[in-house]
N, C-alpha and C positions, 0 to 999 in steps of 0.2 A: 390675413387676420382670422381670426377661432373667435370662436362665441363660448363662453363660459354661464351655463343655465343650471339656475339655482334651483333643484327641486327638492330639498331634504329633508326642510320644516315637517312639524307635526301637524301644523293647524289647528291646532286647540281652540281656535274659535269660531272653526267651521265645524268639530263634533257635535252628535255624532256622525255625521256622512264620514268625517277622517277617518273612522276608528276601523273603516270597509274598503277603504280607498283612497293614494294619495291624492291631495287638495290639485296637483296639477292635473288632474286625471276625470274632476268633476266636471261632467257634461253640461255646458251654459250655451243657449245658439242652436246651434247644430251641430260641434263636437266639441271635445273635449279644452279645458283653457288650454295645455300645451298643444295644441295644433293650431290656435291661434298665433302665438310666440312662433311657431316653427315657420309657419307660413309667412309670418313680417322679416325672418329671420332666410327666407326661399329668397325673398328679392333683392335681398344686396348678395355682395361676392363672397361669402363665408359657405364655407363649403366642408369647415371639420364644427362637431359641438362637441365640447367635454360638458355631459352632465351630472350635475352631485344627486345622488339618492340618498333618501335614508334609510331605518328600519322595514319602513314598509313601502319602498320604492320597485321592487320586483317587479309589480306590473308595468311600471314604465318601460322599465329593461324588455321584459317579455313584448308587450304591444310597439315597441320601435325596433325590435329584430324584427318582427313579422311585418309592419304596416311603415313604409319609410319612401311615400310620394318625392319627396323634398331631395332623395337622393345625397344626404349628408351621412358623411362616416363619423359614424357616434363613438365615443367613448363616454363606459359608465364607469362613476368615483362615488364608493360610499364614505358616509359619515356618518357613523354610527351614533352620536352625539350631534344635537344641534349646537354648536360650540360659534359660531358669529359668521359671518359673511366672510371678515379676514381670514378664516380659520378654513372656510372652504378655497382659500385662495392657495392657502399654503397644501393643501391635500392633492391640487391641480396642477402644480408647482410643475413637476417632468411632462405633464400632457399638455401643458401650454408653450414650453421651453421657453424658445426668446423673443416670443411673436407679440404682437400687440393682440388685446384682445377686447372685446365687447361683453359686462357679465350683465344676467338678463336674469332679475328674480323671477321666479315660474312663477307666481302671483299675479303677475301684473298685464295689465289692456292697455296700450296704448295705440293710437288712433295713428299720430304722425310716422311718416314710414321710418324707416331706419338707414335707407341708404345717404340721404344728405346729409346724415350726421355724420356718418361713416370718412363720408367723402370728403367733411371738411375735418376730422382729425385726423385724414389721411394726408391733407395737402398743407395746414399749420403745424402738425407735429407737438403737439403741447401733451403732457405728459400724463393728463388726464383731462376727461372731457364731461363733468356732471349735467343732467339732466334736471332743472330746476322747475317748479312749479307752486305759485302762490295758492296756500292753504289757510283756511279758515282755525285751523286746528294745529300750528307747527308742532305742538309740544308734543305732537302723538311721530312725529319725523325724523331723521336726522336731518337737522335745515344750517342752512348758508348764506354766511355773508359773502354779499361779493362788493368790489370795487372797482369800477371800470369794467373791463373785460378778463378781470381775473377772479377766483374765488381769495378771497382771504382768511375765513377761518369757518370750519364745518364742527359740529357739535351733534352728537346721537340723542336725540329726546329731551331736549333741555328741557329743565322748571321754568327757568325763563328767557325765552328765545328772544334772539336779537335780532332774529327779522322772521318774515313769514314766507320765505321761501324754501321749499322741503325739497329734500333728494328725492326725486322719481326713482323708483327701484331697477337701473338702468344707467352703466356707467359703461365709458369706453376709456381703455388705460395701456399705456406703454408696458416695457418691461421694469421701467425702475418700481412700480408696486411692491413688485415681491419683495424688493430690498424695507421700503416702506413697512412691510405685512412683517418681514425678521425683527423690525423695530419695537413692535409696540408690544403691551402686556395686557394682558383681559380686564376689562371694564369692572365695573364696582354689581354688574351681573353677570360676570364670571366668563364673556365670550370676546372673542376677538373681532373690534367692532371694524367693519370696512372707513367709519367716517374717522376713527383714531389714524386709521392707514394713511387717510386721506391729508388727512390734517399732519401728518410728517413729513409729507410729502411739500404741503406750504411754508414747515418749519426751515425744512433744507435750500427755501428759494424757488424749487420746482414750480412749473407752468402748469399752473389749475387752470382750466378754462371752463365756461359753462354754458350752455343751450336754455332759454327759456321757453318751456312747451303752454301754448295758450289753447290747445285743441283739446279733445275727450282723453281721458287718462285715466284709471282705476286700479286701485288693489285691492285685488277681489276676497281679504282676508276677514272678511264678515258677513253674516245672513243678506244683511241689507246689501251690502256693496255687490255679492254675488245675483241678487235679482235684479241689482240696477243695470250692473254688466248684462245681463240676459235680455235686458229690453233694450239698451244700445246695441247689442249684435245682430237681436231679430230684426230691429230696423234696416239694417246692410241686407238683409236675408233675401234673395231673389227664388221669383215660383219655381214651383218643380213638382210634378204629378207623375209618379212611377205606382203609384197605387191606383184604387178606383173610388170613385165618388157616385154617391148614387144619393137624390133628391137632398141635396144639401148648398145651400146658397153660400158662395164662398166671397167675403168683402173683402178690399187689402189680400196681403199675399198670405198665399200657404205651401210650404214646401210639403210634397208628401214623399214618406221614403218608400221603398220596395217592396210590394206584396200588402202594404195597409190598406184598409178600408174603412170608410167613413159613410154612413149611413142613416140619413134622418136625421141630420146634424146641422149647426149653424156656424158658419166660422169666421168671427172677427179679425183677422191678419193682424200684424204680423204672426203669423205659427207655423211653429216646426214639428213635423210626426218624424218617428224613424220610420225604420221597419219594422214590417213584419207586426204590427200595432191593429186592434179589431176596437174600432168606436161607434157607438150606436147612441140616439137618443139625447145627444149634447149639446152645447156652447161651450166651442172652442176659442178663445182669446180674449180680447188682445195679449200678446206678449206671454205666448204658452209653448214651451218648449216639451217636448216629449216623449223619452227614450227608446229607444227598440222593444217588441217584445209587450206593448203594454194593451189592457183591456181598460176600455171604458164605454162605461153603462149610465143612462141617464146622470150628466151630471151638468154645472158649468164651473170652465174652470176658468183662472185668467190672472198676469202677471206670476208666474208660475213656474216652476221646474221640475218633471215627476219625470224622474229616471227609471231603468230598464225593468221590465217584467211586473212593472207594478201593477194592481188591478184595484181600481177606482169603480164604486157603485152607488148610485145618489147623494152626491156631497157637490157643495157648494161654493169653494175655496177659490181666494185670492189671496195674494203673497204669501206661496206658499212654496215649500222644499220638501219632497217627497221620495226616501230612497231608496235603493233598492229592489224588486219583489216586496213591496209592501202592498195589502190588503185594507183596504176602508172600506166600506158600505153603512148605506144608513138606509132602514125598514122607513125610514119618511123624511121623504128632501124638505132641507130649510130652503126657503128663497134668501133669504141675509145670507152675507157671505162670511165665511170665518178663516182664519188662518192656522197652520199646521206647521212643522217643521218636525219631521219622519222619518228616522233613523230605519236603515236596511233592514230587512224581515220583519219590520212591525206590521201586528195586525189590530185594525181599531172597528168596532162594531156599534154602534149606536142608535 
């Protein structure tokens, strides 16, 4: 089996950080969301990934030719156009040939492993295998009905949903897809939807089957959903001290990366530093994630994401998204906390 991972999207609702770097590429935890995916994607027996880029997918290509722990043989497929999820099937077409295959939106956290899914669409044979999870919000989904132990009819973002179970961005599928994906015509928003696919596939009689996941699950395709992910992952987070600490009480965990130093500081765990990071005069956490490369000067930060090379100086921030080499200081720290979201090279003075 191949694993088909969807990284193409623009993420227009994670700009600005998109407009500097693909959304799979955004640092939540302690690395990047695709290294999460690859790592769930290490422990079963998949061992080729075709993945889709888009326009500004290059750094993916670049950072998995140089960094590839996982030992999987990549193939990269552009899509120039985000054109639908079926459309990235039909692009994949010769790299998949006539294998079953597993396709995995680069968005998405999931909690539950992936091999006992694997293992039971490898040993029923049913011709697709959806991944279903009850939402408060189906209309924002494509959601499914099901019947017994089969799906009966799947619908992309209904007005009015007939039930509240939504597809996890996470499907495992035979070869007859493709024939499905030649079927169908683009949507009334102009892309070719995978649930259209899906739903030929129940028209021809075909064996829908489906998984109900009741554990942590996220698509990380919004501000909010992106910090929520960051403080479910820091929780998984185990210590780790490659740097130095000097006079700073450290509660709960802190991973420190290589060559950082923390000095005269307080640290609420869960928190992640990178490397190569110079902090003095702070409170750190709960739930502070914090890229390679960064300075911070009296501040306290917490529920938080400040990515690489930024430099923080008296501010006070909670849920916040900070990125790039961005520059904040403040000539007089608040103690109230405020919130921020900080597109790459911004500099804010106050």
């Amino acid at each position: 089996m191949k694993a088909l991972l969807l990284c193409g999207g623009e993420g227009t609702r994670l700009r600005p950080f998109t407009h500097t770097q693909p959304k799979a590429l955004l640092p939540i935890g302690y690395q990047p969301i695709l290294f999460y995916i690859l790592d769930a994607l290490a422990e079963t027996a998949i061992r080729e990934v075709v993945i889709i880029i888009g326009p500004n997918g290059t750094p993916i290509r670049a950072l998995l030719q140089q960094t590839n722990p996982w030992g999987f043989k990549f193939t990269f497929i552009s899509q120039p156009e985000p054109l639908g999820l079926a459309h990235t099937v039909l692009l994949a077409r010769a790299a998949l040939g006539d294998d079953s295959f597993l396709m995995y939106l680069g968005d998405n956290i999931l909690a539950e492993p992936l091999r006992p899914l694997i293992d039971r669409f490898t040993q029923e044979q049913p011709d697709a295998l959806l991944l279903l999870r009850e939402v408060k919000n189906p209309r924002d989904f494509g959601v499914a009905q099901v019947d017994g132990a089969r799906v009966r009819q799947v619908e992309e973002k209904p007005e009015q949903p007939r039930s509240n179970l939504a597809l996890v961005g996470i499907y495992l599928f035979s070869p007859t897809i493709h024939h499905a994906v030649s079927k169908i015509k683009p949507s009334r928003r102009g892309e070719l939807e995978i649930t259209d696919a899906i739903q030929q596939l129940i028209v021809e009689g075909k064996n829908v089957a489906y998984h109900r996941i009741t554990g942590w699950w996220k698509d990380t395709g919004t501000f909010t959903d992106l910090l929520a992910t960051n403080q479910y992952l820091l929780k998984k987070a185990t210590p780790a001290q490659y740097g130095t600490v000097k006079k700073t009480p450290i509660n709960g965990v802190l991973a420190l990366g290589k060559g950082s130093s923390l000095k005269n500081c307080l640290v609420k765990g869960p928190v992640c530093i990178g490397a190569g990071c110079r902090i003095n005069g702070s409170v750190l956490g709960p739930y502070l994630s914090v890229g390679d490369g960064v300075e911070i000067t009296n501040c306290s930060l917490s529920r938080s994401v400040v990515f690489a090379h930024a430099q923080l100086k008296g501010v006070t921030l909670i849920n916040s998204i900070l990125g790039e080499r961005v520059e904040i200081s403040s000539a007089h720290r608040k103690e109230e906390p405020f919130s921020l979201l900080v597109g790459a090279d911004s500099i804010l003075r106050f």
